[in-house]
C-alpha positions in Angstrom: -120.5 -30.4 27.9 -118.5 -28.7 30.6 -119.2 -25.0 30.4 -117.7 -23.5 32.9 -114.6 -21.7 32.9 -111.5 -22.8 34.7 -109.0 -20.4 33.7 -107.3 -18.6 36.4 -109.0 -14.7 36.9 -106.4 -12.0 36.0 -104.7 -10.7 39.4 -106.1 -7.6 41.1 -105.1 -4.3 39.4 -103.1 -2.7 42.5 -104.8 0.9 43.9 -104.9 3.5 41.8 -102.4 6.5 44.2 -104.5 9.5 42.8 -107.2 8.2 43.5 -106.6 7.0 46.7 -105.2 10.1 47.5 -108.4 12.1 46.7 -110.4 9.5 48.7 -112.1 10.6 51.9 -110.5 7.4 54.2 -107.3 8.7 53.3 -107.7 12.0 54.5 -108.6 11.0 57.9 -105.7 8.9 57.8 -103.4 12.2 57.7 -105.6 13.8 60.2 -105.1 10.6 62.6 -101.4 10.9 61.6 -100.8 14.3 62.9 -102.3 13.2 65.7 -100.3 10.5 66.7 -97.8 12.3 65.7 -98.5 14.6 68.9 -99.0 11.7 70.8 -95.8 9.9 69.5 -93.6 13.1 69.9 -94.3 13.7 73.7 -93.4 10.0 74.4 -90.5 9.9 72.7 -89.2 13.3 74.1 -90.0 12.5 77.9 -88.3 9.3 77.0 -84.9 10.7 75.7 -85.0 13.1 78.5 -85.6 9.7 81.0 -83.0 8.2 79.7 -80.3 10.8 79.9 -81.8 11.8 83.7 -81.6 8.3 84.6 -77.9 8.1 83.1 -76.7 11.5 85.2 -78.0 10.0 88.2 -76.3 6.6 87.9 -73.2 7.5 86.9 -72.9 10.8 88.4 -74.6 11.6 91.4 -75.2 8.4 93.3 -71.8 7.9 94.0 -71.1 11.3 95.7 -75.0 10.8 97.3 -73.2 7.3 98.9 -70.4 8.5 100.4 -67.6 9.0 97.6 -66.1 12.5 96.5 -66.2 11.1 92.8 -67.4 7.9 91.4 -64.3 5.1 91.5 -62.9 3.3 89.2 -65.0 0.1 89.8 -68.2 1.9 89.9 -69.5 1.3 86.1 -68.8 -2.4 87.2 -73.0 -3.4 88.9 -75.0 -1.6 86.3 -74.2 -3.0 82.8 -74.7 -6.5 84.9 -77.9 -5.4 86.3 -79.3 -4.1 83.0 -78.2 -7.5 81.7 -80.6 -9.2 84.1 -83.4 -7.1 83.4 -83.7 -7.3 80.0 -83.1 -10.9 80.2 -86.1 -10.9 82.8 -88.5 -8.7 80.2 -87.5 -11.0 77.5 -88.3 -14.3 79.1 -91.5 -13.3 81.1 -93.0 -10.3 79.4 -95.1 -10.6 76.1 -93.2 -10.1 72.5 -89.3 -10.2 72.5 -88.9 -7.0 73.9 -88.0 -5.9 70.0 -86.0 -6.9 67.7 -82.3 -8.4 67.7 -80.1 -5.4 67.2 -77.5 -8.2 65.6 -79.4 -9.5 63.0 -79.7 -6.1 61.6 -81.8 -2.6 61.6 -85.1 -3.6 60.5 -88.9 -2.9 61.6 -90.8 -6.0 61.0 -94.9 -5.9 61.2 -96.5 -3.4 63.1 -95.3 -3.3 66.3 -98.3 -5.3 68.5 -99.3 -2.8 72.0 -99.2 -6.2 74.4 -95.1 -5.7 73.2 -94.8 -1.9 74.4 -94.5 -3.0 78.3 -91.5 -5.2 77.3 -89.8 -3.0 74.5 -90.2 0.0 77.0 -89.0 -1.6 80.2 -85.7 -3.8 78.3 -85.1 -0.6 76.6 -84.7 1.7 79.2 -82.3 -1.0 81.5 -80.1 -0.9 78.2 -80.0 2.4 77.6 -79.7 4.2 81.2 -77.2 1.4 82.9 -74.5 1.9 80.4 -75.1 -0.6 77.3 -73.5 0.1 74.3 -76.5 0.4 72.3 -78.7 3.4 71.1 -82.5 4.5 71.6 -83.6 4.3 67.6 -84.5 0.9 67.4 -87.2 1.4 70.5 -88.8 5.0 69.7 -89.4 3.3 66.1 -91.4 0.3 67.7 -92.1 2.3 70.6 -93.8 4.8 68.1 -95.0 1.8 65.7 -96.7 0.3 68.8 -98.6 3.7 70.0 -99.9 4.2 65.9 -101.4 0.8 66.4 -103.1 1.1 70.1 -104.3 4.5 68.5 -106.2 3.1 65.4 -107.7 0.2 67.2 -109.0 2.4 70.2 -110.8 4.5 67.4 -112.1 1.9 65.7 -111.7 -2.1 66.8 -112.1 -3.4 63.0 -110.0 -1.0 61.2 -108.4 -2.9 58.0 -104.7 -4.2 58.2 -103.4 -1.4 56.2 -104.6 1.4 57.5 -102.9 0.1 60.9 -100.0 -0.2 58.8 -99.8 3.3 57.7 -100.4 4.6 61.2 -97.8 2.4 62.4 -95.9 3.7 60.3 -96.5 7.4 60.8 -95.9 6.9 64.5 -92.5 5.1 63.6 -91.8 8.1 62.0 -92.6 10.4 64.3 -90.3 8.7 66.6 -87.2 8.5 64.7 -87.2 12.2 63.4 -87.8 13.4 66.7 -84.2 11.6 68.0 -82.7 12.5 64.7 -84.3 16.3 64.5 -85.0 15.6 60.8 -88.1 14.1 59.4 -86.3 13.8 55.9 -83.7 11.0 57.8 -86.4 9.5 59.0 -88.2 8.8 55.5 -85.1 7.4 54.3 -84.4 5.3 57.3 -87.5 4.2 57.1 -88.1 4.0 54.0 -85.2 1.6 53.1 -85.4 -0.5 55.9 -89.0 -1.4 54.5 -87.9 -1.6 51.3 -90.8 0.6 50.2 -90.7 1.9 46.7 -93.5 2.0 43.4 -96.0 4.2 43.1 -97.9 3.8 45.8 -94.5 4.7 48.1 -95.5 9.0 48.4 -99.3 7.6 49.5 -97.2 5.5 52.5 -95.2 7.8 53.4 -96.9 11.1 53.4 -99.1 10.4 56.3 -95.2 9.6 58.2 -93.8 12.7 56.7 -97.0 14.7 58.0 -96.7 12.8 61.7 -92.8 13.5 61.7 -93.6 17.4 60.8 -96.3 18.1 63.1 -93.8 15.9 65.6 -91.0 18.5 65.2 -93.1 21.1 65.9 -94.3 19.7 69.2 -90.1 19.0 70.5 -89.8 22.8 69.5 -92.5 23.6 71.9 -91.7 21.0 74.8 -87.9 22.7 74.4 -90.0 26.4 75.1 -91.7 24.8 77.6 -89.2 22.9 79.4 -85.8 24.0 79.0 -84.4 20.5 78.0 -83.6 20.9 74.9 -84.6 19.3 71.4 -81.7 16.2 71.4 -80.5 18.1 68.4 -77.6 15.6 66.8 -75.4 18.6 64.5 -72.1 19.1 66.1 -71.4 22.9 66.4 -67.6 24.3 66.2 -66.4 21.9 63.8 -63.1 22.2 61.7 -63.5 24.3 58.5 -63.4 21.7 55.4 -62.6 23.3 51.5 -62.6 20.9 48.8 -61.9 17.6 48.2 -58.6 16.5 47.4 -56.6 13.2 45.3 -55.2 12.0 48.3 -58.9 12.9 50.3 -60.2 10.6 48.0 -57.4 7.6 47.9 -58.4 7.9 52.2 -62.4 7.1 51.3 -61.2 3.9 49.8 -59.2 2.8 52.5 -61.8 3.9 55.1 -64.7 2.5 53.2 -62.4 -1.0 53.2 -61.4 -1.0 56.8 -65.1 0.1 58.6 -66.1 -2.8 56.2 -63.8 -5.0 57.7 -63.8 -3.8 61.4 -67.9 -3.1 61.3 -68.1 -7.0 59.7 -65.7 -8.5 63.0 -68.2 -6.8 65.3 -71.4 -8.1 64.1 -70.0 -11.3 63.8 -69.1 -11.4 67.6 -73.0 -10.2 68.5 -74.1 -13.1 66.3 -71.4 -15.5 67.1 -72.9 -14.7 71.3 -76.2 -14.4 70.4 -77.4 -18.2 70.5 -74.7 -19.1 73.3 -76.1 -16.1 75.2 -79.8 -16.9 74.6 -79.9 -20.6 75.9 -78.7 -19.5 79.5 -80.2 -15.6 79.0 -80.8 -15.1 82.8 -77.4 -16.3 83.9 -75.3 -15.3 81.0 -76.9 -11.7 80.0 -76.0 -10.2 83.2 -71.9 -12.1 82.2 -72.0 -10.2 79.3 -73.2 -6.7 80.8 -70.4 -7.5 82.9 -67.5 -7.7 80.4 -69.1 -4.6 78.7 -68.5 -2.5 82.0 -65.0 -4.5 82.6 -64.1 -2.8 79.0 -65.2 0.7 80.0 -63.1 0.6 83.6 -59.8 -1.1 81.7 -59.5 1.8 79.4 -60.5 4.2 81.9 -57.8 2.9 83.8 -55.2 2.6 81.1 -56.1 6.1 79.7 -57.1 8.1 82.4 -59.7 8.7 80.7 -63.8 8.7 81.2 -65.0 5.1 81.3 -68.1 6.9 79.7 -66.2 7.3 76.4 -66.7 3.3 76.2 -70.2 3.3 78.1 -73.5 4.3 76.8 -74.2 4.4 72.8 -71.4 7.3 71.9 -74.3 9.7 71.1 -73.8 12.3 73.8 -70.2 11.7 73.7 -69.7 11.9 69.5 -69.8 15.8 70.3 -67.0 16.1 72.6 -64.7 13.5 70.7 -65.0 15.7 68.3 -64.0 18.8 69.7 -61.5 17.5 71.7 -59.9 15.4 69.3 -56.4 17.4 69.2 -56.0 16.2 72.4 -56.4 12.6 71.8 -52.9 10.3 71.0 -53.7 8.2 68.3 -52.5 5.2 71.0 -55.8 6.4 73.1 -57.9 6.5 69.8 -57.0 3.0 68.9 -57.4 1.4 72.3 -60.9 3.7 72.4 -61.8 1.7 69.0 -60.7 -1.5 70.0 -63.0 -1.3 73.5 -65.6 0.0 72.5 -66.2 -2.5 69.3 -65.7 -5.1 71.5 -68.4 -3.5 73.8 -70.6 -3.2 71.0 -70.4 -6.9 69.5 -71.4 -8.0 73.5 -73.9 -5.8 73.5 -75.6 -6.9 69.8 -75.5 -10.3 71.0 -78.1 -9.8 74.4 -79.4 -6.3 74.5 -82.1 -4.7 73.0 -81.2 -1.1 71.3 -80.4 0.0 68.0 -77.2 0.1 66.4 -76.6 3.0 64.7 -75.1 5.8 67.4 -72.0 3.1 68.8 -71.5 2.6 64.6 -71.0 6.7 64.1 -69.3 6.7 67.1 -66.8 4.4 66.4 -66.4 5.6 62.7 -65.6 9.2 64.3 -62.9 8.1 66.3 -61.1 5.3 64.3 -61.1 8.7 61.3 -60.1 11.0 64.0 -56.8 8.2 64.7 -56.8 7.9 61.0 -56.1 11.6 60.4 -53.1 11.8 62.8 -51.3 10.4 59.0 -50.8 12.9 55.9 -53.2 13.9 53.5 -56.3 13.6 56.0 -58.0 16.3 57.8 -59.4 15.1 61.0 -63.1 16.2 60.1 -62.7 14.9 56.7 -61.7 11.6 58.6 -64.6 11.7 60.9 -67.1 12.7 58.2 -65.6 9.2 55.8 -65.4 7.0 59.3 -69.4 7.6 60.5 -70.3 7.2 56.6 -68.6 3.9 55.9 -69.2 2.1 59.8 -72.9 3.0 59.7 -73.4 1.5 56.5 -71.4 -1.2 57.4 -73.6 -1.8 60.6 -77.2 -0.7 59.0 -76.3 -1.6 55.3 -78.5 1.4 54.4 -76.4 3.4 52.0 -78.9 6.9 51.6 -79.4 7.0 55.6 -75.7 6.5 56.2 -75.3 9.7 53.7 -77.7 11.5 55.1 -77.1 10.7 59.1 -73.2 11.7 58.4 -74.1 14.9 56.8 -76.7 15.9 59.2 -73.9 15.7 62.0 -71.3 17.9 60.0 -74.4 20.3 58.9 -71.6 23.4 58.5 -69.6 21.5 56.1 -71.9 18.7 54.6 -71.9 19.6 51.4 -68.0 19.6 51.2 -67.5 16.8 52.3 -70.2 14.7 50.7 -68.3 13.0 47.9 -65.9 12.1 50.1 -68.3 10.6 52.7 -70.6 9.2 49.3 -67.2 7.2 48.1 -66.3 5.6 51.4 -70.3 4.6 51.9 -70.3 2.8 48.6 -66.4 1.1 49.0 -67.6 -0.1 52.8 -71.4 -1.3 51.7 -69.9 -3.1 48.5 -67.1 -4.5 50.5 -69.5 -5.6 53.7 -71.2 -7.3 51.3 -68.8 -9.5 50.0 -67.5 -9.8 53.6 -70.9 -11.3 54.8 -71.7 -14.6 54.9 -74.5 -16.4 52.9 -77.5 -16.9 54.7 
C-alpha cells in the first residue's frame, strides 16, 4: 500500500510585520536607507540644478554668446530635433530602454537594473534640457531606484531579491520627494503606482519614508550651501479662496469631464505615434522633436508670447501662469492649451520623462481660460484643472489630490472638495473613455 502523502502542503504563512520589524536585518535595512537616501538626494539635486543650468544656457545665453541681441524666433527650432536624436541614439545602443514609456502610463516596474542608469541618465537629460515637453519624475524615481540597487549589491553581492527591493525603493523615494519637497507625495505616488497595500505595506515603506526624510534634510543643507535653492513646487502670492460655492461645485463636474476628455485625446496621440515612431526611431524621433519646437515658435509667433510657455515640462513656468494670469486673453489661454497638448502627445510617443508637470500645467491654464466665465474664481479653476488633468494623465486619484494641494499650500484646504470632486468626475470618466486592453 501507497503510504505516502500526495496532498498539496498548505501555502506559506506570509511574514509576520512585528516581527519583522523587531528583526535585526531590518534595522540595517533603515540604516542602509538613510544612507542612500544621502546618496540619492545629492544626485538628484545636482541633477535638477543640471538640468535648469543646461536649459538657461540653451535657450538664453547662447544666442546672445553667437552674435544675436536676443534669441529669434526660429531659435527653439535645432534643439527639440537634436534631443530627439539622442535619445533615439541611447535607446537603440545603450543597455535597458532608457526607462519606461511615459505613454503607456506612470509606473515603476522592477528594480531599476544599474547597467540602465547610463541610458536613463543620458536620454533623460537630452529630453529634459533641449526643450521636450516632458518632466524629470519619471527618471529621479529610476534614477534613485537604480542607485538603491548598485548600493545593496556593492555591500553585499548575494543580498536576497527583497531586500534589493526595499532599497530600491527607498532610493525611489528619496528621489521623488526631493523634486516634489514632500516625502508624504512621494509615499502616495509611490505607493499607488505599486499598488502596495496589506499589512506588510508600513514595513515597505518605512525604510522609503526614512530615505525621503533624511533626503529632505540634505536639499535643506545643499540650499545653505549653495545658494540654489531647494526646487520647492508651492506657488507663493496666490489669489485668496473662501468657501466653496453651488456653482463652484457644478464647475468640478464640468472640469473633471473635459480634462477627462482632453487628458484621454493626448495620450491617445503618444500611443497612436508611439509604434509608427519606434520602427524608424533614429530618423523619425528627431521629426517629432521637430514638430514639438515648430508648436512652441507658432504660438510664440501668434501670441507674442515666450515660446518657453510651450517648451520644457510647464514646471518652472506653472508659477508665472499663475501670477500672471489676469493678463492672459482667454484666446491666448486656449491656443496655449491647444499647443502645448499637442506638444505633450508628440512627446509621450518618443521621449523619455515623466508625465505629470505638462498634465498640471495644462490643467492650470485650460482652469485659468475656464475662469474668464461666471461663477469660477481663477484659483479655484486652476486648483480643479491640475486635479482632474493629472489624474487623467497618472490615473492616481490620492497623488493628484495631494500634488494639487501641495501647489496651492495657502489655500489647500479650501479648495480641497472642489479639487477632490473634479479628481473623482475626470478618473471615473477617463475610465470609461479608455480603451480595453
Amino acid at each position: 500500500m501507497n503510504t505516502s502523502d500526495t496532498r498539496p502542503s498548505p501555502p506559506a504563512a506570509p511574514p509576520d510585520p512585528v516581527q519583522l520589524l523587531r528583526s535585526r536585518s531590518y534595522l540595517v535595512l533603515l540604516v542602509f536607507g538613510a544612507i542612500v537616501g544621502v546618496v540619492v538626494a545629492f544626485v538628484a539635486y545636482f541633477f535638477l540644478k543640471g538640468v535648469a543650468e543646461v536649459q538657461h544656457y540653451v535657450f538664453a545665453t547662447l544666442p546672445t554668446e553667437v552674435g544675436f541681441d536676443t534669441a529669434p524666433a526660429w531659435w527653439p527650432l535645432p534643439w527639440p530635433a537634436l534631443a530627439g536624436l539622442l535619445v533615439a541614439l541611447t535607446i537603440r545602443y545603450l543597455p535597458g530602454s532608457a526607462g519606461h514609456k511615459p505613454a503607456e502610463g506612470f509606473k515603476t516596474g522592477g528594480p531599476v537594473l544599474p547597467i540602465e542608469l547610463p541610458g536613463i541618465v543620458l536620454a533623460s537629460l537630452a529630453t529634459l534640457c533641449l526643450g521636450v515637453v516632458l518632466g524629470p519624475e519619471a527618471p529621479l524615481i529610476a534614477i534613485g531606484s537604480g542607485l538603491g540597487v548598485l548600493a545593496v549589491r556593492l555591500a553585499k553581492k548575494d543580498a536576497p531579491a527583497q531586500a534589493i527591493s526595499v532599497i530600491a525603493a527607498a532610493g525611489s523615494f528619496a528621489a521623488i520627494s526631493t523634486l516634489f519637497g514632500s516625502p508624504l507625495v512621494g509615499a502616495f505616488l509611490l505607493m499607488e503606482i505599486a499598488g502596495l497595500a496589506g499589512p506588510l505595506l508600513g514595513v515597505v515603506l518605512v525604510p522609503g519614508l526614512l530615505a525621503a526624510g533624511v533626503g529632505s534634510l540634505i536639499f535643506i543643507g545643499l540650499d545653505a550651501w549653495t545658494g540654489f535653492g531647494t526646487f520647492s513646487l508651492a506657488i507663493p502670492d496666490i489669489p485668496h479662496f473662501g468657501s466653496p460655492t453651488g456653482a463652484e461645485l457644478l464647475w468640478a463636474l464640468g472640469i473633471g469631464v473635459l480634462a477627462a476628455v482632453l487628458g484621454t485625446a493626448i495620450r491617445r496621440l503618444g500611443l497612436f505615434l508611439q509604434p509608427v515612431v519606434e520602427r524608424r526611431m533614429i530618423v523619425l524621433t528627431p521629426v517629432v522633436g521637430l514638430a514639438v519646437a515648430g508648436l512652441a515658435v507658432a504660438f510664440a509667433e501668434i501670441t507674442g508670447r515666450s515660446a518657453s510657455e510651450v517648451l520644457f515640462s510647464g514646471q518652472d513656468q506653472l508659477p508665472s501662469l499663475i501670477e500672471s494670469a489676469p493678463g492672459w486673453s482667454v484666446g491666448a489661454l486656449a491656443l496655449l492649451v491647444a499647443c502645448k497638448g499637442l506638444a505633450y502627445g508628440f512627446s509621450l510617443s518618443s521621449f523619455r520623462g515623466g508625465p505629470t508637470f505638462p498634465a498640471l500645467f495644462i490643467g492650470a491654464a485650460g482652469g485659468i481660460a475656464l475662469s474668464h466665465a461666471p461663477g469660477l474664481p481663477m484659483i479655484a479653476g486652476v486648483a480643479m484643472g491640475i486635479g482632474a488633468m493629472s489624474v487623467t494623465m497618472l490615473g492616481l486619484p490620492l497623488t493628484s489630490v495631494l500634488v494639487a494641494s501641495l501647489f496651492l499650500q495657502a489655500d489647500a484646504v479650501a479648495l480641497m472638495p472642489l479639487v477632490i470632486v473634479a479628481v473623482v468626475v475626470a478618473y471615473v470618466t477617463s475610465a470609461r473613455l479608455a480603451r480595453p486592453t
